[in-house]
MDTraj code that builds the backbone (N, CA, C; nanometers):
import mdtraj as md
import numpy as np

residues = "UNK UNK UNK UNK UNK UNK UNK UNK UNK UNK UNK UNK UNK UNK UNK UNK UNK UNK UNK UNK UNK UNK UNK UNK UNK UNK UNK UNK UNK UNK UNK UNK UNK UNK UNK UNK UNK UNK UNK UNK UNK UNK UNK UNK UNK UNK UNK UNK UNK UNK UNK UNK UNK UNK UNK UNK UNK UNK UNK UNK UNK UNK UNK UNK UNK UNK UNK UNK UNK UNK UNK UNK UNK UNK UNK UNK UNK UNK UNK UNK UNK UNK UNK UNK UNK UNK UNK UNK UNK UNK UNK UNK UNK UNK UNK UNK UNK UNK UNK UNK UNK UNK UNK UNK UNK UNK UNK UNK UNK UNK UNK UNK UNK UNK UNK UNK UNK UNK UNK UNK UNK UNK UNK UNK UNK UNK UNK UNK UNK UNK UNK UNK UNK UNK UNK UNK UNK UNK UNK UNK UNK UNK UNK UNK UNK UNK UNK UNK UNK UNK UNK UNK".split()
xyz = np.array([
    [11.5131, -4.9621, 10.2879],
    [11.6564, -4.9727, 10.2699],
    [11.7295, -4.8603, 10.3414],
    [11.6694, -4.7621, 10.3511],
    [11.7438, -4.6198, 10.3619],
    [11.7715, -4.6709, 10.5543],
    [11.6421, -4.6967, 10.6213],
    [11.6255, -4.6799, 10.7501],
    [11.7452, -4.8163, 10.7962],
    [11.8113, -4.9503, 10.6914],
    [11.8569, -5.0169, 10.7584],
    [12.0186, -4.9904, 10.6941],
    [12.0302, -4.8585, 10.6631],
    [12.1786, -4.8860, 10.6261],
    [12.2634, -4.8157, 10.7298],
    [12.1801, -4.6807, 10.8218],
    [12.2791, -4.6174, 10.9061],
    [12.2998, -4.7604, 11.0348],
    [12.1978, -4.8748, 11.0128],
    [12.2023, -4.9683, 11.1129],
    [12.3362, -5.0417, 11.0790],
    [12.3039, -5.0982, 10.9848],
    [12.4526, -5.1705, 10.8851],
    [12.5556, -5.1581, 10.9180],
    [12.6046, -4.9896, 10.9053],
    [12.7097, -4.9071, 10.9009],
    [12.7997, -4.9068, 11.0615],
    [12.7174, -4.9197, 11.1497],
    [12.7085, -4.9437, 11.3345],
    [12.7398, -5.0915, 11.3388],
    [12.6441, -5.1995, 11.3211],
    [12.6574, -5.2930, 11.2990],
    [12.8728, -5.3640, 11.2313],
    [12.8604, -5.2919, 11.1216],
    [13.0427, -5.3135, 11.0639],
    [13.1102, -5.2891, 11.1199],
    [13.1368, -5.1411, 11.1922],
    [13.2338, -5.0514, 11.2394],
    [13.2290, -5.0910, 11.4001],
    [13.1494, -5.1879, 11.4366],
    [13.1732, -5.2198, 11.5904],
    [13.2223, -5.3575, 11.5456],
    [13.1882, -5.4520, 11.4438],
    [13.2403, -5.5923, 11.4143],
    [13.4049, -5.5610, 11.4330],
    [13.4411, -5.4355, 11.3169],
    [13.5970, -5.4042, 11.3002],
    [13.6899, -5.3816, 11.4428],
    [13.6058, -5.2829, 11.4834],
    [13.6645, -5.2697, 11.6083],
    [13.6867, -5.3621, 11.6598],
    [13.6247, -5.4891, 11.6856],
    [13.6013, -5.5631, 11.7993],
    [13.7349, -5.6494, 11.7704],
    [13.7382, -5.6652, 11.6153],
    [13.8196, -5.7622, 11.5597],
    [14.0088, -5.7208, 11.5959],
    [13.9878, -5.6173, 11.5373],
    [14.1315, -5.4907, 11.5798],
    [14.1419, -5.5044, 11.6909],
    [14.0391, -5.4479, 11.8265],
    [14.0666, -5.4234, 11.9096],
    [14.0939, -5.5363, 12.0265],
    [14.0445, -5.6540, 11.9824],
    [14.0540, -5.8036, 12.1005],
    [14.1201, -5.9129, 12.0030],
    [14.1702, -5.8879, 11.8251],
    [14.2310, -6.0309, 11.8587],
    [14.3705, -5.9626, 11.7395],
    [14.4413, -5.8933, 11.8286],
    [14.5393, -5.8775, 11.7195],
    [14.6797, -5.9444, 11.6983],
    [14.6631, -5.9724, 11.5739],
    [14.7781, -6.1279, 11.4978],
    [14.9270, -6.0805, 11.5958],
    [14.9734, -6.2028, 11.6738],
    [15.1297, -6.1804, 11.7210],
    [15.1321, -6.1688, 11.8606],
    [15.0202, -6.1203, 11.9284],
    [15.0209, -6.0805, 12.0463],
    [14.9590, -6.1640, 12.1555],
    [15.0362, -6.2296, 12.2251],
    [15.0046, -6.3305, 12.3065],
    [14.9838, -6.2816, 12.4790],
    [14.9182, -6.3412, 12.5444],
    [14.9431, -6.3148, 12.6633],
    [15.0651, -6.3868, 12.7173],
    [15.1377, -6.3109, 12.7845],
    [15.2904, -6.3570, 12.8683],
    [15.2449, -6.4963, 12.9332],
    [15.2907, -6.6125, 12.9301],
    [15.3155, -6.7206, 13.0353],
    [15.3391, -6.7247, 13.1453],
    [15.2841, -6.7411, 13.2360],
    [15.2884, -6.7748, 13.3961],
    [15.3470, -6.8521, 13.4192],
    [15.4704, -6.8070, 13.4963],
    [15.5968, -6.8961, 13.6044],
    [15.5464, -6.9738, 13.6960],
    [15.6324, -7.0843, 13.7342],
    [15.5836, -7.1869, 13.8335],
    [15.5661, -7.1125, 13.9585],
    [15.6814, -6.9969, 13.9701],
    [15.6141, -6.8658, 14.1052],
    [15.4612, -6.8676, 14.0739],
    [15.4293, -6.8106, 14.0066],
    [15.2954, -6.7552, 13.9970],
    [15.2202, -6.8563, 13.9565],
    [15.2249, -6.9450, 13.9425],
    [15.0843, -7.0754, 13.9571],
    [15.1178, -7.1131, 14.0648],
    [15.2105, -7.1477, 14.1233],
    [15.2306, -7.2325, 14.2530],
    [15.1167, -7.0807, 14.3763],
    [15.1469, -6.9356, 14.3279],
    [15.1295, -6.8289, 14.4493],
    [14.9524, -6.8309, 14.4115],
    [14.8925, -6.8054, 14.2738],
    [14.7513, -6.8527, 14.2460],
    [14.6932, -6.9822, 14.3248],
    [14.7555, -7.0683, 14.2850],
    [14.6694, -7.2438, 14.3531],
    [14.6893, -7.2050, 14.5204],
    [14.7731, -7.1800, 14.6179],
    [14.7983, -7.1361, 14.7232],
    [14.7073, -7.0447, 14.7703],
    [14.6468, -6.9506, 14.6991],
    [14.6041, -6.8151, 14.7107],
    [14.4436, -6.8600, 14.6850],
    [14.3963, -6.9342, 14.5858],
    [14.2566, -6.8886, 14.4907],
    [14.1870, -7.0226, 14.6278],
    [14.0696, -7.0313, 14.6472],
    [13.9702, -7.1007, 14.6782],
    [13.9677, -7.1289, 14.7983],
    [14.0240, -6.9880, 14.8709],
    [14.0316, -7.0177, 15.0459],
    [13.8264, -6.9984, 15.0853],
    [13.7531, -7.0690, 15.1797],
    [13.6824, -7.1112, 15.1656],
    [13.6319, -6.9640, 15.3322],
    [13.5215, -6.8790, 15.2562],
    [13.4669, -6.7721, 15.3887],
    [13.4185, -6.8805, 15.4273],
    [13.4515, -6.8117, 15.5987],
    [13.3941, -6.8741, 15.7349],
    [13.3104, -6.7847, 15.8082],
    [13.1608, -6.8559, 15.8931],
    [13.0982, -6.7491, 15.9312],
    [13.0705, -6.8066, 16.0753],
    [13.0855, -6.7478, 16.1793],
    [13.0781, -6.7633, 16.3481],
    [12.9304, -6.6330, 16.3718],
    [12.8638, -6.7038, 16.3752],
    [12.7170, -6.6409, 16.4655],
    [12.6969, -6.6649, 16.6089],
    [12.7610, -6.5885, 16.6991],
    [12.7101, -6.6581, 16.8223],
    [12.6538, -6.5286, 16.9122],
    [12.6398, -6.5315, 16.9923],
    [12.6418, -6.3972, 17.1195],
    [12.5899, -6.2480, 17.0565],
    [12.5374, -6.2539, 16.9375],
    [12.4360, -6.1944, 16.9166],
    [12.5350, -6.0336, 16.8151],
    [12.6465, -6.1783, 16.8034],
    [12.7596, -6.0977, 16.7033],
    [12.7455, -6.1980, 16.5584],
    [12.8019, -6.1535, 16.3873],
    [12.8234, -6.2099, 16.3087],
    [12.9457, -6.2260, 16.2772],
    [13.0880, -6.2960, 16.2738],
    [13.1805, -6.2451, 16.2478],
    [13.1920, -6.3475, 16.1091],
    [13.2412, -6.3011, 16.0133],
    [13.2629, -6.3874, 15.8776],
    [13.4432, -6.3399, 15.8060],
    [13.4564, -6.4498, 15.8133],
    [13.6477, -6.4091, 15.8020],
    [13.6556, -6.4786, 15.6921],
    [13.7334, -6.4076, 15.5795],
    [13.7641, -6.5021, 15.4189],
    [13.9432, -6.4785, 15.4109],
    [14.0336, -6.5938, 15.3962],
    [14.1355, -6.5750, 15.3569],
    [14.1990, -6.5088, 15.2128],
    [14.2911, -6.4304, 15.2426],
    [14.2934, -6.3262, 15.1127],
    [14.4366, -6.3702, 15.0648],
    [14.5387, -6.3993, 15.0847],
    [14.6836, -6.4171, 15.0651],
    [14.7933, -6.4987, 15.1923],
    [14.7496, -6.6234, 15.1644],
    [14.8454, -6.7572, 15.2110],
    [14.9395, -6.8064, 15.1074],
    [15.0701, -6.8299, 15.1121],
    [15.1287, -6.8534, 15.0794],
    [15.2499, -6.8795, 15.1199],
    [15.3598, -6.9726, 15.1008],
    [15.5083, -6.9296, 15.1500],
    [15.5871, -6.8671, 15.0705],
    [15.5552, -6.7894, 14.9735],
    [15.5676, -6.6900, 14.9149],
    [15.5209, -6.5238, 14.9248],
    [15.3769, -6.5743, 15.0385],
    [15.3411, -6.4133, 15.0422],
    [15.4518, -6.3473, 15.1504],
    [15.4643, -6.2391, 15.2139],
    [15.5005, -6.1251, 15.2740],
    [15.4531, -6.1094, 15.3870],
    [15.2806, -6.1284, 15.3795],
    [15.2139, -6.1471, 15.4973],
    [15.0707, -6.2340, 15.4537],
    [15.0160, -6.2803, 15.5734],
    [14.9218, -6.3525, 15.5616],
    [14.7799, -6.2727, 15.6233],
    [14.6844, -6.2557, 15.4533],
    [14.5884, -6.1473, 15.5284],
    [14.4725, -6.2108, 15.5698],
    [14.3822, -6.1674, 15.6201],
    [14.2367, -6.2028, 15.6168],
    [14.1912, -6.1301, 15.6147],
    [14.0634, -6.1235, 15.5646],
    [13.9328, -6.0015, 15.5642],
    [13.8365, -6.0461, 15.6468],
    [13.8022, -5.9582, 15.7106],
    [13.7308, -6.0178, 15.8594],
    [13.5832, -5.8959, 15.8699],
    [13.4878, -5.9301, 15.9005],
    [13.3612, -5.8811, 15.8863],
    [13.2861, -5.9347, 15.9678],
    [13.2984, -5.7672, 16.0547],
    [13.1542, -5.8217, 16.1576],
    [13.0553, -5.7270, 16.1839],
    [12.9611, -5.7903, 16.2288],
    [12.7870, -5.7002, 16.2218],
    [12.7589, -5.7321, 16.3276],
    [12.6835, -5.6436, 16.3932],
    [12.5722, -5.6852, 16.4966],
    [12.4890, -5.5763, 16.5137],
    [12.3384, -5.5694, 16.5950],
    [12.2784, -5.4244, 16.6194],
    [12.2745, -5.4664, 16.7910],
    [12.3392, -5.5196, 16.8553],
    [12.3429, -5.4915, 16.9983],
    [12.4271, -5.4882, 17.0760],
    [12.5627, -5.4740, 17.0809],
    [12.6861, -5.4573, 17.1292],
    [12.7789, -5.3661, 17.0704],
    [12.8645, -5.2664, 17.1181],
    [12.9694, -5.2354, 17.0380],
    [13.1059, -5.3267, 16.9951],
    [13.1405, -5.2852, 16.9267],
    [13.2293, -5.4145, 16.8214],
    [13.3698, -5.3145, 16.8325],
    [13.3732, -5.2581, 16.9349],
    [13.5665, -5.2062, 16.9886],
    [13.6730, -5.2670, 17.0034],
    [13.6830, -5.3919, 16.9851],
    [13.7478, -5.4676, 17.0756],
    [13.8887, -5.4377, 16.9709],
    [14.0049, -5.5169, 17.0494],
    [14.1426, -5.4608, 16.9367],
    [14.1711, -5.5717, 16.8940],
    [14.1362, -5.6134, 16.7493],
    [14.1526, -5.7446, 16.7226],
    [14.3208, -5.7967, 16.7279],
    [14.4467, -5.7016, 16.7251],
    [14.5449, -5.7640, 16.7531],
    [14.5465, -5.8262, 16.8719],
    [14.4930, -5.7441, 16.9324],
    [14.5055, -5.8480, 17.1443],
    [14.4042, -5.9613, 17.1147],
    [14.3255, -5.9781, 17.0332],
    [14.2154, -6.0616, 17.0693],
    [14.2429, -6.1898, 16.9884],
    [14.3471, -6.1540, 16.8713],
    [14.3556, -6.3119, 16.7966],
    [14.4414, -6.3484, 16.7831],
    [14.4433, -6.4717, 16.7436],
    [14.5836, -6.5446, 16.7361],
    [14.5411, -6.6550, 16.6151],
    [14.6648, -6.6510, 16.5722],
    [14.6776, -6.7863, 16.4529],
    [14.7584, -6.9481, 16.5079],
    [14.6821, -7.0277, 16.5252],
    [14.7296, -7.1079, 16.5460],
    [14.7697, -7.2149, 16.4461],
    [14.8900, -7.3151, 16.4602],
    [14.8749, -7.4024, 16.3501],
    [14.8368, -7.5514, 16.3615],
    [14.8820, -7.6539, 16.3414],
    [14.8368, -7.7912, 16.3641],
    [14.9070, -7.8414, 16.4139],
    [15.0172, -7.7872, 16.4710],
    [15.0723, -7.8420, 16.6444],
    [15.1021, -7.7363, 16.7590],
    [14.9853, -7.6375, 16.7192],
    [14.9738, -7.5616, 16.8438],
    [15.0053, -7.4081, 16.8787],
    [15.1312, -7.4291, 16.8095],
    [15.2268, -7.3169, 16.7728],
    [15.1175, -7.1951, 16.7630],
    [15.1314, -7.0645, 16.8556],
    [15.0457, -6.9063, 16.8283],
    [15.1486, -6.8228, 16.7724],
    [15.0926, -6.7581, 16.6684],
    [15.0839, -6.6246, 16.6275],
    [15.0247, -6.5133, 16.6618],
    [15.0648, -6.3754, 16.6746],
    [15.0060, -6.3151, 16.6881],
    [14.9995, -6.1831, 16.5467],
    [14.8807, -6.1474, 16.5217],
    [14.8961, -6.0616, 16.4515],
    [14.9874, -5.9250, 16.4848],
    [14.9959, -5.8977, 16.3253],
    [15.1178, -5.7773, 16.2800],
    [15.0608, -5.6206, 16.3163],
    [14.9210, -5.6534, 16.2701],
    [14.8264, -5.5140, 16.1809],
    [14.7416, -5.5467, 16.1695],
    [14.6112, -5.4282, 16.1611],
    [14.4805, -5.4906, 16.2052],
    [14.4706, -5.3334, 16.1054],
    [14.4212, -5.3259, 15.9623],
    [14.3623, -5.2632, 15.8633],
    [14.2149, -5.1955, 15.8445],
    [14.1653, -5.1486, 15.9469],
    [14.0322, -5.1186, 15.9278],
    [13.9798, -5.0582, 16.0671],
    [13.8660, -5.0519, 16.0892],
    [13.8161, -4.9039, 16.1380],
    [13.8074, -4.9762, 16.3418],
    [13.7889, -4.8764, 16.3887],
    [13.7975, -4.9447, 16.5910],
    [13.6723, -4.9963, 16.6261],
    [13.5816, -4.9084, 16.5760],
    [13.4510, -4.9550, 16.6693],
    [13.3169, -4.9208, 16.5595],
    [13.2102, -4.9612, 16.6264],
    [13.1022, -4.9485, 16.5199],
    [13.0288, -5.0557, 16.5584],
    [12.9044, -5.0479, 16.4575],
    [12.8255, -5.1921, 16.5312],
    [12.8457, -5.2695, 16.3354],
    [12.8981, -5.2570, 16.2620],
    [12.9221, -5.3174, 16.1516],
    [13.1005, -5.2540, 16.1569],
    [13.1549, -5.3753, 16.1678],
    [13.3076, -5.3256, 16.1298],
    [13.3539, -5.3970, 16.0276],
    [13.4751, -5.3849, 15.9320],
    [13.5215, -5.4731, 15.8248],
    [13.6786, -5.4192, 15.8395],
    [13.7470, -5.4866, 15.7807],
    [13.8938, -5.4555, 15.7493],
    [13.9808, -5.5985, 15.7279],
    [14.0822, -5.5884, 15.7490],
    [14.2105, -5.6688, 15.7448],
    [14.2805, -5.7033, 15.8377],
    [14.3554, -5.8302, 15.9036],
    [14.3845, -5.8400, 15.9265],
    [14.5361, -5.9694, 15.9251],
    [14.6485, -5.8751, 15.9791],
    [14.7430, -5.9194, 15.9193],
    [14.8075, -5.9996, 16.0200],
    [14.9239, -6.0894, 15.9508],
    [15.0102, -6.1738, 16.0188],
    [15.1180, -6.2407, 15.9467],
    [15.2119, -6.2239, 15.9841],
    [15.3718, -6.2751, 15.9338],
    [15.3201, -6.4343, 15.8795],
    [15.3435, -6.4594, 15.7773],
    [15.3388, -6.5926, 15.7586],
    [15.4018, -6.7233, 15.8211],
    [15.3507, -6.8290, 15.8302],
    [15.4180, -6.9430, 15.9027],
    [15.4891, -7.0314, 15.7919],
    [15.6185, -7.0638, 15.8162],
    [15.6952, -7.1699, 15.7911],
    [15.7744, -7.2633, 15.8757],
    [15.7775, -7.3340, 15.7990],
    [15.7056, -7.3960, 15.6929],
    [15.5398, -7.4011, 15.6991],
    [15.4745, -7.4261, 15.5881],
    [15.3530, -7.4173, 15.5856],
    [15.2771, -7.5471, 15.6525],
    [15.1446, -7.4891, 15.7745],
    [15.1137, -7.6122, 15.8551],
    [15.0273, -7.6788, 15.7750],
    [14.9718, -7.8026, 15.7870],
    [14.8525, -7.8369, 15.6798],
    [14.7682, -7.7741, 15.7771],
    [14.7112, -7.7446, 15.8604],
    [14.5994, -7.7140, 15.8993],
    [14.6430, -7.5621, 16.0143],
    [14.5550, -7.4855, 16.0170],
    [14.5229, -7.3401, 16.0650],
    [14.4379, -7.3189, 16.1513],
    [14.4181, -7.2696, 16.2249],
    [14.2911, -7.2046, 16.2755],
    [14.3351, -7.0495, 16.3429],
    [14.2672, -6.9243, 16.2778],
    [14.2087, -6.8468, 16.3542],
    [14.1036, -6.8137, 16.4556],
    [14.1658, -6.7964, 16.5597],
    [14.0972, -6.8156, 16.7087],
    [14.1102, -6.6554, 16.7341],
    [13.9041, -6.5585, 16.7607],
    [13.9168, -6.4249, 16.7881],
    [13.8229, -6.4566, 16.9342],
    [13.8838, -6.3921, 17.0588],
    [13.8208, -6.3967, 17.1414],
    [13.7536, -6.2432, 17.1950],
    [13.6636, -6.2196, 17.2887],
    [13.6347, -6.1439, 17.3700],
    [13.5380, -6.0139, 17.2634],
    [13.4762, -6.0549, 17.1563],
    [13.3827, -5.9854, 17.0743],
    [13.2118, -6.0495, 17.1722],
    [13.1741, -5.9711, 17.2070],
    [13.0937, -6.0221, 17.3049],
    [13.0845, -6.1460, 17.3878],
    [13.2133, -6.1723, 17.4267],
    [13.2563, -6.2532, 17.5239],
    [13.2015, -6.4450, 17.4754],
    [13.2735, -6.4522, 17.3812],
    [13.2240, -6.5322, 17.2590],
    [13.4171, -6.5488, 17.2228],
    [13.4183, -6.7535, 17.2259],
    [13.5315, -6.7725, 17.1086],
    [13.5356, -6.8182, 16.9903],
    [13.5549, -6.7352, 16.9503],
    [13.4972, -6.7519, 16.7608],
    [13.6817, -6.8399, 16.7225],
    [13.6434, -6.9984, 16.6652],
    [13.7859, -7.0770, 16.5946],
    [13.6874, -7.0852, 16.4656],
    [13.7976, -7.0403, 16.3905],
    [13.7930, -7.0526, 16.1933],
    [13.9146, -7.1356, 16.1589],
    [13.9143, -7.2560, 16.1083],
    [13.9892, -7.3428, 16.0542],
    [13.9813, -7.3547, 15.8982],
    [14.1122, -7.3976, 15.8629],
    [14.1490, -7.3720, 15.6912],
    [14.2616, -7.5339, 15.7095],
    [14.2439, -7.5787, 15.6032],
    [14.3676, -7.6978, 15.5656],
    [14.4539, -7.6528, 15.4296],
    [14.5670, -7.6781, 15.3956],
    [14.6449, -7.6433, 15.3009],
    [14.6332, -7.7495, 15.2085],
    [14.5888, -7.7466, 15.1035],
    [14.5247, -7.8410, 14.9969],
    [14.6897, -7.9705, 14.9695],
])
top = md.Topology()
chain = top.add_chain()
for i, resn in enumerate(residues, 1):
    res = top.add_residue(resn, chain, resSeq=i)
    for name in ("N", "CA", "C"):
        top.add_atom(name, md.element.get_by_symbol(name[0]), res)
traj = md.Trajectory(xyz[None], top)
């Protein structure tokens, strides 16, 4: 008895806590505006893309699409062990949409050269919104890497 009561005692005083501390009477989480479900569904389940060619990896995941965002980012990731990876991804990419129309990026978030690079890359959003996208990066070991996205 003796050895299972300091257990008991641990056992209660974490039940209490748990009870106090995660479900207390009155307190609701705030409701989400049609802003903010419409900027979530827009935003959540952009689908990473991966271009292997020329002895480069480049893998680009959309981070914030919207006609609500500010800017339109991507996270862009590339590897290789036989080329340097310098190139200036503002000169090198462009956003195109589904009648043609180029963008060029704003800002390019992350490091110059390396043989593993990662960062961000930015661009003014398009409006109206196209159904279909493609990021087009050229001249990473002389390789054209197109990443296409559709707007659900």
């Amino acid at each position: 008895m003796k050895k299972c009561f300091p257990f008991a005692i641990i056992i209660l005083s974490a039940g209490i806590l748990i009870y106090f501390g995660f479900f207390k009477k009155g307190e609701e989480m705030p409701p989400i505006s049609d802003l903010q479900k419409t900027q979530l569904e827009d935003t959540a389940g952009w689908e990473t893309k991966t271009d292997d060619q020329a002895g480069v990896t480049v893998v680009v995941t959309p981070l914030e699409l919207s006609n609500q965002s500010q800017e339109w980012r991507f996270e862009i990731t590339m590897d290789t062990h036989s080329v340097a990876l310098d190139q200036n991804l503002i000169e090198s990419s462009l956003l195109v949409d589904g009648s043609g129309n180029e963008f060029k990026p704003i800002r390019w978030d992350g490091p110059v050269g390396g043989h593993h690079r990662e960062g961000i890359l930015v661009f003014n959003p398009i409006s109206p919104l196209p159904q279909l996208f493609e990021l087009k990066i050229t001249g990473i070991n002389d390789a054209v890497r197109k990443f296409t996205w559709q707007f659900k």
